[in-house]
C-alpha positions, -999 to 999 in steps of 0.1 A, spaced: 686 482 121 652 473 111 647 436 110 625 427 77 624 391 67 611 373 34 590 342 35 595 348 -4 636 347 -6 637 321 21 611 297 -1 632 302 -32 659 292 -16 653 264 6 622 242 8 622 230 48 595 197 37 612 161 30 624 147 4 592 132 -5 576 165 -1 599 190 -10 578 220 -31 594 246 -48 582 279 -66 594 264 -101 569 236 -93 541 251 -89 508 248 -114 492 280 -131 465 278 -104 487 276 -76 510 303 -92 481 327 -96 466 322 -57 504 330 -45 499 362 -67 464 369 -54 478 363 -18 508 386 -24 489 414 -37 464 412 -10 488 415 20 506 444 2 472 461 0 464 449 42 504 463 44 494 501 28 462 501 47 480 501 80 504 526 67 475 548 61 463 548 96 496 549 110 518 570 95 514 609 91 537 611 62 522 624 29 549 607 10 538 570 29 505 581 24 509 582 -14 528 553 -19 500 534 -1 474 546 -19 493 533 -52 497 503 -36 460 497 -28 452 510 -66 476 491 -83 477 453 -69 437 460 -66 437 461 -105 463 436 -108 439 411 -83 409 421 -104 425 415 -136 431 383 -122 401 370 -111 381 379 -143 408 360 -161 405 327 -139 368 337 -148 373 337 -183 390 303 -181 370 287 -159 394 280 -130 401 284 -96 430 292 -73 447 269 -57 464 273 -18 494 261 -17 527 259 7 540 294 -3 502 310 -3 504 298 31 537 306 42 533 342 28 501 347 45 516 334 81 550 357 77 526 385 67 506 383 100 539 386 119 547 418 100 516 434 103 521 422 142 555 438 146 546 474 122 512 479 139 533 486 171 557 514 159 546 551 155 561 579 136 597 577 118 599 542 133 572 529 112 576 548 79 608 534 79 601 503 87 570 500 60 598 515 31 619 490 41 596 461 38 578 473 6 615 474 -11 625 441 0 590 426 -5 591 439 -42 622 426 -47 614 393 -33 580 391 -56 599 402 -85 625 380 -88 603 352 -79 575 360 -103 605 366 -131 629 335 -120 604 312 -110 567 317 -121 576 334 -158 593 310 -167 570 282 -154 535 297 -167 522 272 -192 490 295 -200 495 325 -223 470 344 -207 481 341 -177 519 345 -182 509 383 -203 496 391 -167 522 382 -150 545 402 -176 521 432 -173 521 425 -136 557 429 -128 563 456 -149 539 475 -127 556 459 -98 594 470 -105 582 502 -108 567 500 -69 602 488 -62 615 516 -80 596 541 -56 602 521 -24 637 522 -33 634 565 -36 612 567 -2 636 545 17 664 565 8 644 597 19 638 584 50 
């Protein structure tokens, strides 16, 4: 059994800081909820470019590529709207914590070959797009104070349930 962890499901469900520093998604700002977006997208795109020099199969291939096209649009959307309005992202402990569990992934996928690793990237893009989804529609929808940014995030996770949608079909074809 492939082992595939979730610093997103484990940060929406327990917060490991004090009392005095506990942080959840809910309380996150706009700016903080838009870097965690930026830095999700991003490792999904670092994720489907490994898959593309790894794996031989077509159908990895092409959901890579729609990986690298879609959250690439999504990130660029994203930017000119924090253009528009003036702002800037802001790190935070889940941008962080995403970006350290993503390292470990890349780590373990970049050693597999063949079958192993197509099944192991399916895998993670399902539960990664399940994690981002329910957080973005529990968590950050509901917590969005800018309209702007919260169409988006609407527009966003539409695009994104349909990638879970398609993980969902490749893992059970592998």
């Amino acid at each position: 059994m492939i082992r595939i962890t979730s610093t997103l499901v484990a940060m929406a469900f327990v917060f490991s800081a004090s009392p005095a520093q506990a942080e959840s998604p809910a309380e996150l700002n706009d700016l903080q909820i838009a870097h965690v977006a930026y830095i999700a997208d991003n490792i999904d795109i670092r994720y489907a470019h490994l898959a593309l020099a790894i794996s031989q199969n077509p159908a990895i291939h092409k959901f890579a590529e729609t990986m690298i096209r879609d959250h690439t649009a999504v990130n660029q959307q994203a930017l000119a709207l924090l253009d528009k309005l003036g702002a800037s992202p802001q790190d935070n402990f889940l941008s962080k914590a995403l970006n350290a569990d993503a390292e470990r992934i890349i780590d373990e996928m970049s050693q597999l070959r063949g079958v192993e690793f197509d099944k192991y990237y399916a895998n993670n893009e399902l539960q990664y797009h399940r994690a981002v989804n329910d957080l973005v529609a529990n968590s950050f929808l509901p917590n969005i104070e800018n309209e702007e940014v919260r169409a988006l995030f609407k527009a966003g996770l539409e695009i994104f349930r349909a990638h879970e949608g398609h993980a969902e079909s490749m893992v059970a074809s592998l």
